[in-house]
C-alpha positions in Angstrom: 0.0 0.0 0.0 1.6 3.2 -1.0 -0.7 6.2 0.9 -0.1 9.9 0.0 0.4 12.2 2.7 0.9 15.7 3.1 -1.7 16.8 0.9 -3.5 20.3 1.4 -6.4 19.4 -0.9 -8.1 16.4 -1.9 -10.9 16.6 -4.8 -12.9 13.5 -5.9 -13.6 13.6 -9.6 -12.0 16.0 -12.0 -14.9 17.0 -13.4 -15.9 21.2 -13.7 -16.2 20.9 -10.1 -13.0 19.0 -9.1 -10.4 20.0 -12.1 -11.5 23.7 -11.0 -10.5 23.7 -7.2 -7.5 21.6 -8.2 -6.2 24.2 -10.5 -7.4 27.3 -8.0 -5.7 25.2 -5.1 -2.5 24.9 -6.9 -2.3 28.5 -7.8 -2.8 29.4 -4.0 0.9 27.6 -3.7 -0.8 24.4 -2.3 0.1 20.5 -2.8 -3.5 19.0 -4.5 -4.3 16.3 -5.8 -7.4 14.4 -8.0 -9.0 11.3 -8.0 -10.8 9.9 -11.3 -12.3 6.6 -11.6 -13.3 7.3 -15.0 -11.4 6.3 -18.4 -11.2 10.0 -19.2 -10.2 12.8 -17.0 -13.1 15.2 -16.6 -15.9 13.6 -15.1 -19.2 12.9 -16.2 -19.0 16.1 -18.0 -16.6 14.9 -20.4 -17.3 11.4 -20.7 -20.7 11.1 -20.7 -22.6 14.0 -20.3 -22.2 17.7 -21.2 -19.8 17.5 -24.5 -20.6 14.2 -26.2 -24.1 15.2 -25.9 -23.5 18.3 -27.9 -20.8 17.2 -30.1 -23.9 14.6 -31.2 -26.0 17.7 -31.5 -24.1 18.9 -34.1 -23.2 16.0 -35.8 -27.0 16.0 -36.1 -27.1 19.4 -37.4 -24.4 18.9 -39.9 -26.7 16.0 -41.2 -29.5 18.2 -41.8 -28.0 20.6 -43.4 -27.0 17.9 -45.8 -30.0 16.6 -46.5 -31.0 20.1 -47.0 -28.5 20.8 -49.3 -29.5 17.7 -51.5 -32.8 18.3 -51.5 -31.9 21.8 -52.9 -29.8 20.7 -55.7 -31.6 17.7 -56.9 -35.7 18.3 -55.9 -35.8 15.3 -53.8 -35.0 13.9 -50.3 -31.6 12.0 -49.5 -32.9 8.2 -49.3 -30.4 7.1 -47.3 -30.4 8.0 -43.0 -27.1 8.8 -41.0 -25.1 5.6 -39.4 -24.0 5.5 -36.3 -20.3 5.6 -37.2 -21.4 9.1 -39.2 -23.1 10.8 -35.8 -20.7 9.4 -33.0 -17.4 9.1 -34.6 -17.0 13.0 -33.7 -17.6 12.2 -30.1 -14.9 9.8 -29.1 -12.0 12.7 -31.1 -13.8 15.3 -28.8 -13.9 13.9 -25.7 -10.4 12.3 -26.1 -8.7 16.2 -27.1 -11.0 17.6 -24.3 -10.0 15.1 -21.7 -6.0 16.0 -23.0 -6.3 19.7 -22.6 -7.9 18.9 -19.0 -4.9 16.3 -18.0 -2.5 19.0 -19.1 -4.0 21.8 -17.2 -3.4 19.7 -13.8 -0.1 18.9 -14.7 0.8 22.1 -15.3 -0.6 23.4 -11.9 1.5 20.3 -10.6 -1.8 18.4 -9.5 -1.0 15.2 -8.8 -3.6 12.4 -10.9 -4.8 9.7 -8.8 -6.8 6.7 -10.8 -9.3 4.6 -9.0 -12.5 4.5 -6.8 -12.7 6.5 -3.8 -14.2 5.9 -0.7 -14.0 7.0 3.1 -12.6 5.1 5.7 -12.7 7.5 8.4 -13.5 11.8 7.9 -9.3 12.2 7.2 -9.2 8.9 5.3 -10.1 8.5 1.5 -9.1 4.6 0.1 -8.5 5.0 -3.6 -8.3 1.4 -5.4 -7.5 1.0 -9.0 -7.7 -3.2 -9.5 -5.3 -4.6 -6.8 -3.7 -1.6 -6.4 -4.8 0.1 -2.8 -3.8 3.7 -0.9 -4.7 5.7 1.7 -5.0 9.7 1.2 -4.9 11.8 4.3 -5.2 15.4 3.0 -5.9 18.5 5.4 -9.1 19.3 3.0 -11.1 16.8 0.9 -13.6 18.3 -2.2 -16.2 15.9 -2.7 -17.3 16.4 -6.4 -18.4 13.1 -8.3 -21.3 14.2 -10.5 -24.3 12.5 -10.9 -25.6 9.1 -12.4 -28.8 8.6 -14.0 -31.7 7.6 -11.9 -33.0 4.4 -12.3 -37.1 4.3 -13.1 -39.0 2.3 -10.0 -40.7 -0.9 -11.1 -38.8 -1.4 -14.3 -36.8 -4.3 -15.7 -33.1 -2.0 -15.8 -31.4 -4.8 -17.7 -33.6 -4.8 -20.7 -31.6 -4.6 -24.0 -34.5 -2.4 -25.3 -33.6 0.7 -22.7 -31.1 3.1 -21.9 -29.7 6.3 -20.3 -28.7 9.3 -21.6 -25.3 8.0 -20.1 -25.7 5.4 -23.1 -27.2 7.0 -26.0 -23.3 7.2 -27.8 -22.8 3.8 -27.8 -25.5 2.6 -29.7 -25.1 0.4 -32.5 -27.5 1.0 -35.1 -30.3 4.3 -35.1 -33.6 2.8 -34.1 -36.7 4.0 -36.5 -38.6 4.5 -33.6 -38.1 5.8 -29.9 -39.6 6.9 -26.8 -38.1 9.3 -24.5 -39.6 8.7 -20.9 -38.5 12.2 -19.2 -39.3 15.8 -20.4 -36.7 17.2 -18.5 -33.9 18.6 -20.2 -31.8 16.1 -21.3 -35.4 14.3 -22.3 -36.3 17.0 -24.6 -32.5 17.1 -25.6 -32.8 14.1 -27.0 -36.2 13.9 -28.0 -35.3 17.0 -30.3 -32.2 15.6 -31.7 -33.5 12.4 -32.5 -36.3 13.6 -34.2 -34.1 16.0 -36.5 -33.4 12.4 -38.0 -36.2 11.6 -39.2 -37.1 8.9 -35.9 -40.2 8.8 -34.8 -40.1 10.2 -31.1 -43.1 9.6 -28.4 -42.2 11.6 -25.0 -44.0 10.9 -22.1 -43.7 12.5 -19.0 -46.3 12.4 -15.7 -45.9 16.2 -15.7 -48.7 18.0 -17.6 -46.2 20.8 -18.2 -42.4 20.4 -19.3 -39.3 23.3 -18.5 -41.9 25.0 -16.0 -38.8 26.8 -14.7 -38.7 28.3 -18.5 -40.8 31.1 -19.9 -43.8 29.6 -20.9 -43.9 31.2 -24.0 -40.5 29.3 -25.2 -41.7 26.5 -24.0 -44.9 26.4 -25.6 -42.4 27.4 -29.1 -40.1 24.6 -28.7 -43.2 22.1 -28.2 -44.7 23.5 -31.1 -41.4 23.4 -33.3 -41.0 19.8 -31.7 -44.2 18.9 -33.0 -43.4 19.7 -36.5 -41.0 17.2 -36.2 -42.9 15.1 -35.9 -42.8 14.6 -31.8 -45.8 13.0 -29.9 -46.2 14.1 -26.4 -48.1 12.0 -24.1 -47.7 14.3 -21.4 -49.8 13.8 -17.6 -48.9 10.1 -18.2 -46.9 7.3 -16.0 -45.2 4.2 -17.2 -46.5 1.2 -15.5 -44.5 -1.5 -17.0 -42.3 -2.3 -19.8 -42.3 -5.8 -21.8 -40.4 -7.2 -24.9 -42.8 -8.2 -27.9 -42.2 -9.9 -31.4 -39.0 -10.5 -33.8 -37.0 -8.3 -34.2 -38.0 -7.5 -30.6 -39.3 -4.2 -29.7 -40.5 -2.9 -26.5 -44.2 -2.7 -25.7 -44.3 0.4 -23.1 -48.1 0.3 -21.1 -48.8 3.6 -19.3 -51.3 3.6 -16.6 -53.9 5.2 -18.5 -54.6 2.1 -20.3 -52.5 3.2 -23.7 -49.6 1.1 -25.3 -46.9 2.4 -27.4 -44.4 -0.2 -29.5 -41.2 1.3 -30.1 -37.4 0.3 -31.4 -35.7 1.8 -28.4 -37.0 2.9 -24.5 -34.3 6.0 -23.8 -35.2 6.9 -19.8 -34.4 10.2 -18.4 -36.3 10.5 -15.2 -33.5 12.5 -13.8 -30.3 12.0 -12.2 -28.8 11.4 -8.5 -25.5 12.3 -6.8 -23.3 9.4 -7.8 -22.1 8.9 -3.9 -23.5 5.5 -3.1 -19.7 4.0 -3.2 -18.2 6.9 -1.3 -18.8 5.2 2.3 -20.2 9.0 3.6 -21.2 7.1 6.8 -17.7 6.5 7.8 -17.1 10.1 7.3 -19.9 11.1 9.2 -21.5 12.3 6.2 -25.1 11.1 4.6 -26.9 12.2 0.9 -30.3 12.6 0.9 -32.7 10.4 -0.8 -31.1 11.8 -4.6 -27.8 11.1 -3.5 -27.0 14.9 -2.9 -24.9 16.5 -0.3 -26.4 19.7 1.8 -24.0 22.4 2.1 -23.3 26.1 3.5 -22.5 28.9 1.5 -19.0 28.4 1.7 -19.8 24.6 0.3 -19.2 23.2 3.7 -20.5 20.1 4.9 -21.8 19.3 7.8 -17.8 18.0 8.4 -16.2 21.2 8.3 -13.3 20.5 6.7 -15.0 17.8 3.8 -16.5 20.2 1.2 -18.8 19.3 -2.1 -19.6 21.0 -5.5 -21.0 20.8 -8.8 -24.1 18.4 -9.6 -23.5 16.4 -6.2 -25.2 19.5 -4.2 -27.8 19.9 -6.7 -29.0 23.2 -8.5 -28.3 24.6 -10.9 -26.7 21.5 -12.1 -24.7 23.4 -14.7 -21.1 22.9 -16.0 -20.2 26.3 -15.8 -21.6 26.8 -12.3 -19.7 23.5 -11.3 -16.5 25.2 -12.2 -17.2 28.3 -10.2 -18.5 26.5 -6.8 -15.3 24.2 -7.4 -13.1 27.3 -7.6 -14.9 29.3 -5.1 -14.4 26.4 -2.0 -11.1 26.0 -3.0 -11.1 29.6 -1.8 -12.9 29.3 1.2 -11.3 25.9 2.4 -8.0 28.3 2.3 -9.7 31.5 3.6 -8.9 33.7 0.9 -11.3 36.3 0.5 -13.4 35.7 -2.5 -17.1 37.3 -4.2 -19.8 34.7 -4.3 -21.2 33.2 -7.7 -22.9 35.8 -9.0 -26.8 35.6 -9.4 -27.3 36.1 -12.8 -25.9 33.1 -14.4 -27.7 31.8 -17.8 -29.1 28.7 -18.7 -28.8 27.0 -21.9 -30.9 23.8 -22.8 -29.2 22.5 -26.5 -32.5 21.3 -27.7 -33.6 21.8 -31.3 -33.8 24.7 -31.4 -31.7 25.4 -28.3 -32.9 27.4 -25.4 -31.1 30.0 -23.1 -32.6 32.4 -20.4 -31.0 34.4 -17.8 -32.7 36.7 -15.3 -36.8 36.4 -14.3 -39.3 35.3 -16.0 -42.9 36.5 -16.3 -44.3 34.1 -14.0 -41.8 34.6 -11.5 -42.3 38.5 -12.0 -46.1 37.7 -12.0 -45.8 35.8 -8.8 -43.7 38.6 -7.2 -46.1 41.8 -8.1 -43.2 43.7 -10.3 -44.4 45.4 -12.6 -43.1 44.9 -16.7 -43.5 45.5 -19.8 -42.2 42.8 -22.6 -39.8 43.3 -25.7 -40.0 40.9 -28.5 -37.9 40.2 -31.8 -38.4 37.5 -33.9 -35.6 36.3 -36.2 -37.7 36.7 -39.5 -37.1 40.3 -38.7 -33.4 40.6 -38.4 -31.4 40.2 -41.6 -29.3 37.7 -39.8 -31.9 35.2 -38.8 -33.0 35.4 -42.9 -29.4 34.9 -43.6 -29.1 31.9 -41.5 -33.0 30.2 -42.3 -34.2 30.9 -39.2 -37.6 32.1 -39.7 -38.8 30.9 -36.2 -36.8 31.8 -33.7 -37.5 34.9 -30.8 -35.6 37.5 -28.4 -37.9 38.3 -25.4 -36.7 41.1 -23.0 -38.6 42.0 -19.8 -38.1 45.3 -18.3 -39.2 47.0 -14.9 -41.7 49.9 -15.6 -41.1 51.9 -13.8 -36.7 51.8 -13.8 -36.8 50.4 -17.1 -34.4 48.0 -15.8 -33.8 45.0 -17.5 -35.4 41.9 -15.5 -35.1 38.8 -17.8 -33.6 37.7 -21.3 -35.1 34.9 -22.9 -34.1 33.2 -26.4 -35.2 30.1 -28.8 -33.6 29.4 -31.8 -29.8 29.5 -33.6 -27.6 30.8 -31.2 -29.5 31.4 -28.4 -26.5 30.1 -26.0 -24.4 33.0 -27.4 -26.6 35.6 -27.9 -27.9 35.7 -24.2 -24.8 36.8 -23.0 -25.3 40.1 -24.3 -28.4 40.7 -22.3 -26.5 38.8 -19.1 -24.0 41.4 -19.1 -26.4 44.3 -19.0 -28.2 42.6 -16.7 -25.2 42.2 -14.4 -24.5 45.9 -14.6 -27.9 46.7 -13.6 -28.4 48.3 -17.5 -31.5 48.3 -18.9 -34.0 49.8 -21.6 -32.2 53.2 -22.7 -28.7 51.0 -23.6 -30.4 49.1 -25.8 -31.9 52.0 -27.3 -28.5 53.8 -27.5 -26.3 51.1 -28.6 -25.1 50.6 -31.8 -24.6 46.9 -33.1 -23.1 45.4 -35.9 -25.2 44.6 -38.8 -26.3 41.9 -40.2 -26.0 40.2 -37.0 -27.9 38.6 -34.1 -27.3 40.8 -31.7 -30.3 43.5 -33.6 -32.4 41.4 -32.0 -31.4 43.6 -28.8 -32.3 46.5 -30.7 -35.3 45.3 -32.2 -36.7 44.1 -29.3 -36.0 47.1 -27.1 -37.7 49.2 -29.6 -40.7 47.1 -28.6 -41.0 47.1 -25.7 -40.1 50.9 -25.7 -43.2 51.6 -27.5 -45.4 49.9 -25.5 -44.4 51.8 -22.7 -45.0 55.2 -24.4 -48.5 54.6 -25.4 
């Protein structure tokens, strides 16, 4: 047994989370290192999760635009549909250069890579085992930031060959012809969307009557709509009640409790994730998840041990890469008491459907809820130059300003960019800006960001009649 000592900081999983307290740790002049059980440094993130998801995305894009393209030039549709080795060949050269810019970073900050399985043995003590290989860390702090896993639906044969996860969608071997997504959340209606773009014929069924209610309900009701000219059926307000293999080839027979039966090539289940902390041993560190897996912290992203902290999707909300990386980095400051600003409020969230999804700020149920007073800006992309350069006919901007201050409140976008064009509206928002920059600002054309101007102009006049 060869056990590491000496250590200041301890992070488990180099994910956004762990590889960002490692790094911040490191620059504070202290010894780190990072345990990874994965075959790829970076977590769930980078394996699984956050880029081969979207490197499929695009892959699925770039399909489209093919087909598109074809169609164009010869009047008819492409006959034949993508392979698997077409749409997931991008993946493995992505994750493999992402996870070698990530393995380079540590070593640069001379973090020290530990590979195995970690687990406590006592609050100091974290066993790491890689096959017969055991050691004992003892650092002065420990990061505890292993991601999630997906959740595994109650009731339901889990080894059927006829279902996956999201954590599984890149290694499958053929594209089924017909699918249902069990799960509106996000990643649900990730896939749902993307799948769909291929011509599959997508059910999603989800026991909420409402997806995204955390969303403007506007975009949401847009993205269902635009889903649904995809072809999409959404059996929402229903329940799966069981899930059984029928004919040759087999497909699955899905029953949901109101009686109706759907037949389908491929069962993808995304009923939401938990903390992936069952093979930690938290009881020996005096530690215990709650029934999703996820740790409770303080504001500092303390534990109830002081010196065992957590981030990223382990603690839950907001769930999002990029706030990951900033709790990571922020404990790392507070386990080390330097003096650092919280995570600011305004962060944005982006949901890669298709058409992707970003918001930042309120929304007007929220604003509704609250009593604030506002007055609404819209642009469409049919009425920026841009968005008729680009053959985006239906996506939409949608500002919300105070009033009264005229203070921005809330950004909302659907369609080709919207990832990268809310950041414009998070910055103003972060400097307290509102209505009259907009107004005042002059932005270059033909692009995106009119839809700023356009939409300010809106809202502008509805507030002077």
């Amino acid at each position: 047994m060869n056990d590491v000592t000496h250590l200041d900081l301890l992070c488990i999983g180099s994910g956004p989370a762990g590889q960002r307290a490692a790094v911040q740790a490191a620059k504070l002049g202290k010894r780190v290192a990072v345990v990874e059980k994965r075959r790829v440094v970076g977590g769930v993130c980078l394996d699984t999760g956050t880029i081969p998801s979207k490197t499929f995305r695009e892959a699925v894009l770039a399909f489209g635009r093919q087909a598109e393209q074809f169609r164009t030039r010869h009047g008819f549709t492409a006959p034949s549909r993508p392979g698997v080795d077409q749409l997931f060949s991008r993946v493995s050269e992505v994750v493999e250069r992402e996870s070698e810019v990530v393995e380079r970073q540590l070593q640069r900050n001379d973090v020290m890579m530990i590979r195995g399985e970690a687990s406590f043995v006592d609050a100091q003590t974290v066993q790491v085992v890689n096959g017969t290989t055991r050691q004992h860390v003892r650092p002065r702090y420990i990061l505890i930031a292993v991601g999630t896993t997906p959740a595994s639906p109650s009731g339901i044969d889990w080894n059927h060959e006829l279902i996956i996860t999201s954590d599984e969608v890149t290694n499958l071997k053929q594209i089924p012809r017909t699918m249902v997504v069990v799960g509106a959340g996000v990643i649900g209606l990730e896939y749902a969307s993307m799948f769909a773009s291929l011509g599959i014929e997508v059910t999603l069924v989800d026991k909420r009557t409402r997806p995204l209610e955390f969303l403007d309900t506007e975009i949401v009701d847009t993205l269902i709509h635009q889903m649904r000219n995809q072809d999409v059926t959404f059996r929402l307000g229903e329940t799966v009640e069981r899930l059984e293999s029928q004919g040759q080839p087999k497909k699955a027979a899905i029953h949901l409790d109101s009686g109706k039966k759907l037949v389908s090539d491929l069962v993808l289940f995304s009923v939401g994730r938990i903390g992936a902390t069952k093979s930690l041993n938290l009881h020996a560190a005096g530690l215990e998840a709650d029934g999703r897996g996820r740790l409770k912290v303080d504001g500092q992203f303390r534990t109830a041990v002081p010196h065992i902290f957590a981030a990223g999707d382990v603690i839950g909300y907001p769930s999002l890469a990029a706030t990951s990386s900033e709790q990571g980095r922020l404990a790392a400051c507070y386990a080390f008491d330097v003096k650092a600003e919280p995570m600011g409020y305004h962060f944005p969230i982006g949901i890669y459907a298709i058409p992707e999804i970003s918001m930042v700020g309120e929304t007007e149920q929220a604003l509704t809820t609250k009593k604030i007073p506002y007055e609404t800006g819209m642009a469409r992309y049919r009425e920026i130059a841009r968005g008729q350069i680009m053959g985006d006919d239906t996506g939409l901007l949608k500002l919300l300003f105070h009033r009264k201050t005229r203070h921005l409140l809330g950004v909302h976008v659907i369609g080709s960019g919207a990832t990268e064009l809310v950041h414009i509206g998070q910055a103003v928002l972060g400097l307290n800006g509102g209505l009259d920059y907009f107004l005042t600002t002059v932005f270059n054309y033909p692009t995106m960001a009119e839809c700023y101007k356009v939409a300010a102009l809106d809202a502008f006049n509805k507030l002077s009649q």
